[in-house]
C-alpha positions as CSV (number, residue, x, y, z in Angstrom):
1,X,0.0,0.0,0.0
2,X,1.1,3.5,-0.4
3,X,0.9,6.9,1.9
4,X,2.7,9.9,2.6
5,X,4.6,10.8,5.4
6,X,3.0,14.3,6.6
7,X,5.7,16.9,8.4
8,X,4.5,19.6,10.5
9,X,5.7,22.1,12.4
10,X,4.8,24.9,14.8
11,X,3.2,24.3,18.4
12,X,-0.4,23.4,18.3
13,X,-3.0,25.8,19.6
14,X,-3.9,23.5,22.4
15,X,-0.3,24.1,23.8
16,X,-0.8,27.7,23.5
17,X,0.7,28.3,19.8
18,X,-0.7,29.5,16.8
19,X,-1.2,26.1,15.4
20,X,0.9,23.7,13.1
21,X,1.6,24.0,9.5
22,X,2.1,21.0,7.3
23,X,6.1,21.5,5.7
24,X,6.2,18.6,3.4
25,X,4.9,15.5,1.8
26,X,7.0,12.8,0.9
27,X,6.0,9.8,-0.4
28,X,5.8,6.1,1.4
29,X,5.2,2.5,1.3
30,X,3.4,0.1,3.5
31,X,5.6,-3.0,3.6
32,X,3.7,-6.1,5.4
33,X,5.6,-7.7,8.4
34,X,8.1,-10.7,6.5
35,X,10.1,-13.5,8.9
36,X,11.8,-16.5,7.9
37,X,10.4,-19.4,9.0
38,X,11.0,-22.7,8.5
39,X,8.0,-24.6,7.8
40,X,6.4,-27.7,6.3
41,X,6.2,-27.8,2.7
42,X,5.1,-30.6,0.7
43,X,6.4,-33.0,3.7
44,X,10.0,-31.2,3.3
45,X,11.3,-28.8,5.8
46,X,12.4,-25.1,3.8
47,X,12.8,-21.6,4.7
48,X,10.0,-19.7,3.5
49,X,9.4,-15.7,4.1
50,X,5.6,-15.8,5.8
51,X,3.9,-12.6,7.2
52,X,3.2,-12.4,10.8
53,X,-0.6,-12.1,10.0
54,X,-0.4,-15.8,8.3
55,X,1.5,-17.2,11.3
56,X,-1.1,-15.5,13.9
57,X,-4.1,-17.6,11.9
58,X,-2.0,-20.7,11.5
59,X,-1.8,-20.8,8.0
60,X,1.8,-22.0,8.2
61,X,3.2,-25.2,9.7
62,X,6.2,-24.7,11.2
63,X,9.0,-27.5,11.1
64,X,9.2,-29.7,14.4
65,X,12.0,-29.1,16.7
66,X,15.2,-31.3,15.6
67,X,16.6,-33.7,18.7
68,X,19.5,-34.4,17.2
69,X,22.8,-35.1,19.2
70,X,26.3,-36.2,18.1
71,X,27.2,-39.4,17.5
72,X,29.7,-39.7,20.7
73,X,27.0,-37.9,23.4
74,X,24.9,-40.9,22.1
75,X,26.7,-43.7,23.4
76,X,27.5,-42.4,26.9
């Protein structure tokens, strides 16, 4: 989505100014919330780049936790 960031200045009148002025406009973008995740894909573990919203409804299986251990921690 796009925006504009909106710069003002002065003290508002509320505070006992004359009020604010807008200064500039500059354009902006809305970017939604990305993480890498590692998840369940077609029964293989990948990274995938998922937005928060989709792992808050659970439209993402994430990978199970690993409980690997080295070979020489296993025989003691």
């Amino acid at each position: 989505m796009k925006g504009s960031i909106i710069w003002r200045s002065g003290k508002s009148k509320k505070s006992g100014g004359i009020g604010t002025h807008i200064t500039a406009i500059t354009k902006r973008k809305f970017l939604p919330n990305l993480q890498r995740v590692k998840a369940l894909i077609n029964g293989e573990v990948r990274y995938i780049r998922v937005t928060t919203r989709a792992l808050k409804k659970g439209l993402v299986t994430k990978a199970p936790k690993r409980n690997w251990k080295k070979p020489e921690a296993a025989k003691n």
